[in-house]
Structures are given as C-alpha cells and as structure tokens.
TORTORFI-718917 format. One line per 2 residues: number of its first residue (from 1); their letters; for each residue x negated, y negated, z negated of C-alpha. Coordinates in steps of 0.05 Angstrom, whole numbers. Layout:
<rotors>
NUM> a> X Y Z ~ ...
</rotors>
This chain:
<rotors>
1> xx> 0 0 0 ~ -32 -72 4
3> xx> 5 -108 -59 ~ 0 -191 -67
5> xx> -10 -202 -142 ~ 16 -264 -172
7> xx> -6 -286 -241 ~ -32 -336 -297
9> xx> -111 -335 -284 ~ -132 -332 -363
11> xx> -156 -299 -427 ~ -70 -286 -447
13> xx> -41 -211 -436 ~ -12 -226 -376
15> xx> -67 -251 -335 ~ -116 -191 -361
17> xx> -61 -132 -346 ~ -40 -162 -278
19> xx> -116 -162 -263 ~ -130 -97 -290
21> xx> -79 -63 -251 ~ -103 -94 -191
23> xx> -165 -70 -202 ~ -143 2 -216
25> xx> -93 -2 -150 ~ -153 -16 -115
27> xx> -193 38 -148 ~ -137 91 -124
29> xx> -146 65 -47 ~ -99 8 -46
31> xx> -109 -64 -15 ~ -91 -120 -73
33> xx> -90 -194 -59 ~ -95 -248 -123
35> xx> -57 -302 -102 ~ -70 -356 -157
37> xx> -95 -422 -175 ~ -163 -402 -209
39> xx> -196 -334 -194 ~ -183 -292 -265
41> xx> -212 -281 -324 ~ -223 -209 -313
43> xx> -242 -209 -233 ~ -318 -201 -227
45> xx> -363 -197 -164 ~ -341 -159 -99
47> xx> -302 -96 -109 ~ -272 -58 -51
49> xx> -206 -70 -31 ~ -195 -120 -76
51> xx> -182 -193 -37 ~ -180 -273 -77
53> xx> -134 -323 -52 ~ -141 -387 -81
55> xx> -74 -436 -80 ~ -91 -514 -61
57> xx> -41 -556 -98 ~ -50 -621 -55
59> xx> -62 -654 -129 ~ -95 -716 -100
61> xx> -33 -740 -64 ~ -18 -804 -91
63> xx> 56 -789 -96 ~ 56 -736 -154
65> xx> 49 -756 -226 ~ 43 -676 -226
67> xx> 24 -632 -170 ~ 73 -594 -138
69> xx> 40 -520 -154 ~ 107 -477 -140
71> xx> 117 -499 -76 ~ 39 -494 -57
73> xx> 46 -422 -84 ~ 107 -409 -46
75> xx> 71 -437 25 ~ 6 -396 6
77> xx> 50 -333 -15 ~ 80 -330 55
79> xx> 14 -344 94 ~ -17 -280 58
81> xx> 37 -241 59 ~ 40 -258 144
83> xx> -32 -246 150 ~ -48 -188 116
85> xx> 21 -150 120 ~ 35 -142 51
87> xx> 78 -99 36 ~ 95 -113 -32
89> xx> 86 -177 -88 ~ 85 -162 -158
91> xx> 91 -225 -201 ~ 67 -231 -276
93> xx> 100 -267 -314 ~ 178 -293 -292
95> xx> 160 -375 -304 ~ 153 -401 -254
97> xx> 138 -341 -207 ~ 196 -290 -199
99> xx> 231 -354 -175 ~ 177 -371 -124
101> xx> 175 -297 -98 ~ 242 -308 -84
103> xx> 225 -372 -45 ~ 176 -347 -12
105> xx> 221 -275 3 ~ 273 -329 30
107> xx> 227 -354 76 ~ 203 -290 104
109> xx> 275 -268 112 ~ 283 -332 163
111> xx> 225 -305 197 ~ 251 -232 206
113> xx> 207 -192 158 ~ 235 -174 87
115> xx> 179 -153 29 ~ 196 -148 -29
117> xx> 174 -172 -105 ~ 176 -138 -174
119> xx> 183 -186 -234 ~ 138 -161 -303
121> xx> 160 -191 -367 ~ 107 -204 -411
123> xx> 130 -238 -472 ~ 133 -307 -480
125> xx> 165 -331 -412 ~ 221 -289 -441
127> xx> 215 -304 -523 ~ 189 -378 -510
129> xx> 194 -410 -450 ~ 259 -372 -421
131> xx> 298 -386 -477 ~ 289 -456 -464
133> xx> 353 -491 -444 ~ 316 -519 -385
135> xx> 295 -452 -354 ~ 353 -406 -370
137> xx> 394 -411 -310 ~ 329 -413 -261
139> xx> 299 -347 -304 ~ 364 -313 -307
141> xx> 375 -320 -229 ~ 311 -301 -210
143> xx> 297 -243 -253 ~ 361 -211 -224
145> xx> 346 -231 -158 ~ 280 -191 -164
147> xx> 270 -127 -123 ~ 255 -82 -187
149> xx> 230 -116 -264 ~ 187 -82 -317
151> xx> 177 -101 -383 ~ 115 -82 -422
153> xx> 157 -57 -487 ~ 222 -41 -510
155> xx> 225 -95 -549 ~ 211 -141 -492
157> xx> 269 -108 -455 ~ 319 -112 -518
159> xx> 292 -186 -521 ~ 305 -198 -443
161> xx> 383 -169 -451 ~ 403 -207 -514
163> xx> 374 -274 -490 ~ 392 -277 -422
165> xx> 443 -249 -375 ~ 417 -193 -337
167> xx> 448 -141 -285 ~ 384 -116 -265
169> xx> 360 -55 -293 ~ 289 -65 -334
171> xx> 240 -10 -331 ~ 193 -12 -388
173> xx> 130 13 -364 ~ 69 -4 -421
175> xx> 11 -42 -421 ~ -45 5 -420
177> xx> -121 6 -436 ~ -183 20 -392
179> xx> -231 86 -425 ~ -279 57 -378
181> xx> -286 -5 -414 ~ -260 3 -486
183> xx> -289 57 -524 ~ -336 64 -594
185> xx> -410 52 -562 ~ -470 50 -601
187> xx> -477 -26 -621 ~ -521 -14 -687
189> xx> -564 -76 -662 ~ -506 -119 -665
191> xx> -480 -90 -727 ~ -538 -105 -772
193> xx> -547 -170 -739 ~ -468 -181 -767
195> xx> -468 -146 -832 ~ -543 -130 -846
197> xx> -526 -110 -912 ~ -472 -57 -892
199> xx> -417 -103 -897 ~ -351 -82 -870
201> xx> -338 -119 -807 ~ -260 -146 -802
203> xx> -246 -173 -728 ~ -188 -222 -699
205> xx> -179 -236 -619 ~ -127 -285 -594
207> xx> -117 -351 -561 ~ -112 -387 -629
209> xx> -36 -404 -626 ~ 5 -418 -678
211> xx> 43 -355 -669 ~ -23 -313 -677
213> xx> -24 -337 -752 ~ -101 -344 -754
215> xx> -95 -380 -825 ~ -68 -315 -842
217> xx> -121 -278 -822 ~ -175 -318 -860
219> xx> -126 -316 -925 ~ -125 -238 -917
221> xx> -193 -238 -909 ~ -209 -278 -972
223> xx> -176 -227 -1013 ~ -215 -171 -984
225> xx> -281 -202 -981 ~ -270 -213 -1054
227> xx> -265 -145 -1076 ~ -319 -117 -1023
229> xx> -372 -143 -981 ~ -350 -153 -910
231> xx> -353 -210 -849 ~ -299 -232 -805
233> xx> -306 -241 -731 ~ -259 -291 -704
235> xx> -252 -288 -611 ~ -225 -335 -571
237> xx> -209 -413 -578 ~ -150 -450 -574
239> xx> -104 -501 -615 ~ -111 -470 -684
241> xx> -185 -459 -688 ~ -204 -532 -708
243> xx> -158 -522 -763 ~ -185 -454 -783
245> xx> -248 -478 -783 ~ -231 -522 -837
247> xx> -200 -472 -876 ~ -253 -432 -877
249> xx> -296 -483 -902 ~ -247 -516 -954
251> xx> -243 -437 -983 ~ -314 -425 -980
253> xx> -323 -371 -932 ~ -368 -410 -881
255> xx> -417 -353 -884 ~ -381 -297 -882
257> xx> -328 -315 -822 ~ -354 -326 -751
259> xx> -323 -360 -699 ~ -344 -336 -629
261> xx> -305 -369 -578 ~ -279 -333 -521
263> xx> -329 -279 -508 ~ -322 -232 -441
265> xx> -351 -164 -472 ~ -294 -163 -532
267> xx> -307 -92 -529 ~ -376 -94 -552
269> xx> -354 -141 -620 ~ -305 -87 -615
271> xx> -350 -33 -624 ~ -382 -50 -689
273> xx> -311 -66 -726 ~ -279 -32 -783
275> xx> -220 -67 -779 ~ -168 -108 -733
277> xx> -125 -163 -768 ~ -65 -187 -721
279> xx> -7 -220 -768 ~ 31 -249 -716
281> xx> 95 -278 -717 ~ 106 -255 -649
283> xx> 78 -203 -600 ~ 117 -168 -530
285> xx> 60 -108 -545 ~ 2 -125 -576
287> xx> -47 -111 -524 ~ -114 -140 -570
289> xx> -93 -78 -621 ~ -94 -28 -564
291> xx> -162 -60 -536 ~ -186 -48 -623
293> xx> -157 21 -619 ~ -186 45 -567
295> xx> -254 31 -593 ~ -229 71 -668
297> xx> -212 8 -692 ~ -151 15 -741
299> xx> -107 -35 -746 ~ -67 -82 -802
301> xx> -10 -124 -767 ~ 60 -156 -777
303> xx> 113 -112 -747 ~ 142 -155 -696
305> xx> 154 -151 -626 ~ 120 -95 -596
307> xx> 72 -81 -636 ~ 103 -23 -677
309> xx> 101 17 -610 ~ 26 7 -610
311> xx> 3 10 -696 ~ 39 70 -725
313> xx> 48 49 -793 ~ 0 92 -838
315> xx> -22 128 -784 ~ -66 88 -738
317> xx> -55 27 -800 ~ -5 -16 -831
319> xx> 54 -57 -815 ~ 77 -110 -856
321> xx> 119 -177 -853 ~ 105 -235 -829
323> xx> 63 -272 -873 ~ 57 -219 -924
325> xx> -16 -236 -932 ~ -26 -201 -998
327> xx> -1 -134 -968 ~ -43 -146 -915
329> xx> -103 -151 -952 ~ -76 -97 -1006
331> xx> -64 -46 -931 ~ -133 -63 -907
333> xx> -165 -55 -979 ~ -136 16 -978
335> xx> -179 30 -908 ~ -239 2 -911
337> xx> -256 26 -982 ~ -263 98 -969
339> xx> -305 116 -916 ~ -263 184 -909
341> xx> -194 153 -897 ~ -234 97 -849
343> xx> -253 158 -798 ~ -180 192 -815
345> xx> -149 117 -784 ~ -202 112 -739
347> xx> -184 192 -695 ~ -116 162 -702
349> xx> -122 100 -666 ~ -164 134 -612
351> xx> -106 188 -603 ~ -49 138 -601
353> xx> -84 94 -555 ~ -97 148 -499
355> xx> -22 154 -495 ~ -33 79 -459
357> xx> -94 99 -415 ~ -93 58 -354
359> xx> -100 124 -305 ~ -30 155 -343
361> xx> 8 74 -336 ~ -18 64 -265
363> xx> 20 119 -234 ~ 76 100 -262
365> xx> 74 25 -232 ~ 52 61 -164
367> xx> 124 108 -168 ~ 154 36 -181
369> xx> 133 2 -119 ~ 148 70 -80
371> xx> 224 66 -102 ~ 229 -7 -91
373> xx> 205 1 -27 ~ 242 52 -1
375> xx> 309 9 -30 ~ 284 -48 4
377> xx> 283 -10 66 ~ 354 11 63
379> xx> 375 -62 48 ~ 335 -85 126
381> xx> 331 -151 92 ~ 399 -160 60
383> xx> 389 -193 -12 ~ 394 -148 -73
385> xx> 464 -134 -84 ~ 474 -152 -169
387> xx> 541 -144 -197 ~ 548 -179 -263
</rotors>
C-alpha cells in the first residue's frame, strides 16, 4: 500500500506513534508519505520507503495575522496524494486534520479519484480540544465523515461516545512499543554517573503540562528520598518545568532531582531506572509507562484515562488517585525497598508490555486499511453513508 500520514511533528504521543507506525509500514514493504509542517521528532536519516513532505504555509503574506495551515495542508494533501497514488491517508489526531482529509477527499472526488482517510483519536483533541464549544460541530462531522477511526484505548473510545455524537463505529487498536528500541540494556556507566552511591533511580517523561502533575512527582519523590537514598530524573520541557524547578529548590532537593530536557535516547535514562512516576490527571494510554515497561521499569501512576489498561495495579505497579501523593510515595516505597519484589514488578512490566509490541499492533492497523479499502471500493466515490 503507499499510505499519506498526517500528524503533529513533536515529542507528544501522537506525533511519536504516527511516526513509529510509519516507520514499521515501511519496514513490512509499504510506501509512507509524512505530510506535515516540520519533519518529526522520531524520523531520522534515509530509510527505505519511507518519503518527507514538508507543507509551506505562505506565512509571510501580509494578509494573515495567522497563516492559513489547514488549507496549505489540504492543497499539499491532494498534490501527494495525485503524484504518488496514494492509496490511503491516515490522520493523527482529529484537530484540525480529519476535517482537512475530508477537504482534501472532496477535492479529489471533483477530480474523479476517491482515497480514502482513517481518523486516530489520541487523547486530548477528544478530552481537551474537542470538547471545546468551538470545535464540537467541526470534530463531530468530521470524525463521522471519516472512512474508518481508531482510538488508542477504551477509554478514549468511551470518552469519544459520551462527549460527542458519533455514528461511526471506533476500533480501538493500542498504542504499541518497539523491542527494537526499548528494552533493559546494560547502562552501568550511566548509572553510577546518576546514583554513584547505589541510589535508587526514580524517572518522569512528559511535556511538562499541567495535566502531567510534575509537582506531584517531585512531592512523591520527597517522601521517598527521605526514607531511602535515590535520584529523580525529570525528561522533557514545557510550561511546568520553570515552576518545578523552583519547587525543587524551595524543598531542598536541588541535588538529588535532575532536569534533562527533552532527550532523544529516553530509552537509555530508561534503562538505568527503578521506577516510573506518572500522576496524571489525564492520559488516553499512557504511552511513557509502556516505553518504562518495556525496559522492566515498574510503574506508580494515577488511574485515569487509559492508563489502567497499561499499569496493572499490583502487578506491573500501583494505581492511585489523582493527587494521592502520599500513596504514591507509600506504593513506590513498597517497590523499591526490596530488591526481590523490584525484579518480581520488573518480569511483570516486561510481560504486560509485549502484549503492545509494535510487530502484534501493526497488523492490526494493516487489516484496518485492507477493510477500509475494500469499503471504499464498493462506495466508487460516494461519501460514507452515516445514519445517526
């Protein structure tokens, strides 16, 4: 198949699953085209079959106070999709660009060709932005005009129904991990550079909004670091981390917390952990706790969202409210002070997280495409019949 992939270019969920799939599509013999505004995170050097299409606003037209990037994206969607005979567009993320795949199917369908576009839900366009008064009617239209639409958790889907009215069946196919990349190296270098005492090493990666509760996670950690020796790896940057920065100094714990910025290998950081913190007061999956568990990292989080399909409480670690930051501390207090029920949490994590292993999800997504295709094909170009 030669799929056009659509998506945010950044360090959020989104923009690394769209791009990992793609990658893995193209792995498996397929031809993907990015079609995006910045090349992403996650997209290295050449890679075969794999094809960058970069979108050119026009933002120096005097005209716009803002450039006018959906209809840019629609133009540029169309001119790949002529050029390279797509055959199918998968969109991450439905704000704003299930609604320009539909734009850009409408043009096609002037010109005589029909291809069609599947919608993935990630999260916030649904829980945040879709909710939005502004974007309800424009979300709701597109996301049933969509050829086929996957969420990335049954939560997300439960979310989608209740919020918004949708005729379109949702197929919840999960976000998955990559053995390739995340797995329990030997990083002792890093380690003692970290904790050269033997410190157990607590790690947080997010993008450092307030709904990832990073305050929280330095508060947990200032319980635990009181009753054992340990450091705290904070990744990634964003709003909150001035802020937490401060905390950390205002509570003392300037040299045991770390803040790293937005770092590329996560999985090596990964690799020397003990433990993953991720009290959030919102999460579609929870895709940093997979990325920890793949590399036996067990995990202490709120149970929202998602995320209870991914941490099995007492299992692969501990669920908890959010902002429950003395359980927290109390659930990751009862792992990292035995080194026996550590490894017991650590096999677990491993074992849960192959059930999301990248080669298992991606033929899943490839049986998608196959049945939307073959339903587009029947239609000859016809819109998507949706009764409401």
């Amino acid at each position: 198949m030669k799929i056009g992939v659509v998506c945010y270019p950044t360090y959020g969920g989104s923009g690394v699953l769209a791009t990992e799939l793609g990658l893995g599509l193209a792995r498996r013999g397929h031809e993907i085209h990015f079609i995006t505004y910045r090349r992403p995170a996650r997209l290295g050097g050449y890679q075969a079959n794999v094809f960058y299409h970069e979108v050119d606003s026009g933002a120096d037209y005097p005209l716009f106070e803002y450039a006018p990037y959906e209809t840019a994206l629609a133009s540029k969607l169309v001119d790949v999709i002529e050029h390279y005979e797509i055959d199918l567009l998968h969109v991450h993320y439905a704000v704003p660009h299930a609604s320009v795949a539909y734009m850009a199917r409408k043009i096609l369908i002037s010109r005589g060709r029909y291809v069609p576009f599947v919608t993935t839900l990630h999260g916030t366009d649904i829980t945040l932005v879709g909710t939005n008064p502004a974007y309800e009617a424009t979300i709701t239209f597109a996301i049933n005009k969509s050829d086929g639409v996957t969420a990335v958790s049954q939560s997300l889907r439960r979310d989608t129904l209740a919020n918004f009215e949708i005729c379109n069946p949702i197929e919840v196919i999960y976000n998955f991990i990559d053995f390739k990349r995340f797995q329990r190296t030997n990083k002792n270098h890093f380690k003692q550079a970290i904790a050269p005492n033997g410190e157990r090493i607590l790690i947080h990666v997010s993008n450092f909004r307030p709904v990832k509760r990073v305050d929280d996670v330095i508060f947990i950690f200032k319980i635990v670091n009181e009753a054992i020796p340990s450091k705290l790896l904070l990744i990634g940057d964003g709003p909150e981390r001035a802020k937490c920065e401060d905390l950390s100094r205002r509570l003392g714990l300037t040299k045991d917390i770390r803040f790293l910025g937005k770092q590329d290998a996560v999985e090596e950081l990964l690799a020397v952990a003990d433990l993953f913190l991720l009290p959030s007061s919102s999460e579609s999956f929870g895709l940093a706790a997979l990325e920890a568990m793949a590399c036996e990292v067990p995990v202490v989080s709120s149970d929202v969202g998602g995320i209870p399909e991914v941490n099995i409480d007492g299992q692969t670690g501990y669920l908890s409210g959010v902002g429950m930051v003395d359980k927290m501390a109390e659930d990751a207090l009862k792992i990292l002070t035995d080194d026996k029920v550590l490894n017991e949490f650590r096999s677990a994590a491993l074992v849960q997280a192959a059930r999301f292993d990248i080669e298992e999800i991606i033929v899943k997504y490839e049986a998608y495409y196959e049945s939307v295709l073959a339903k587009s094909k029947i239609r000859a170009g016809e819109e998507p019949v949706v009764d409401c």
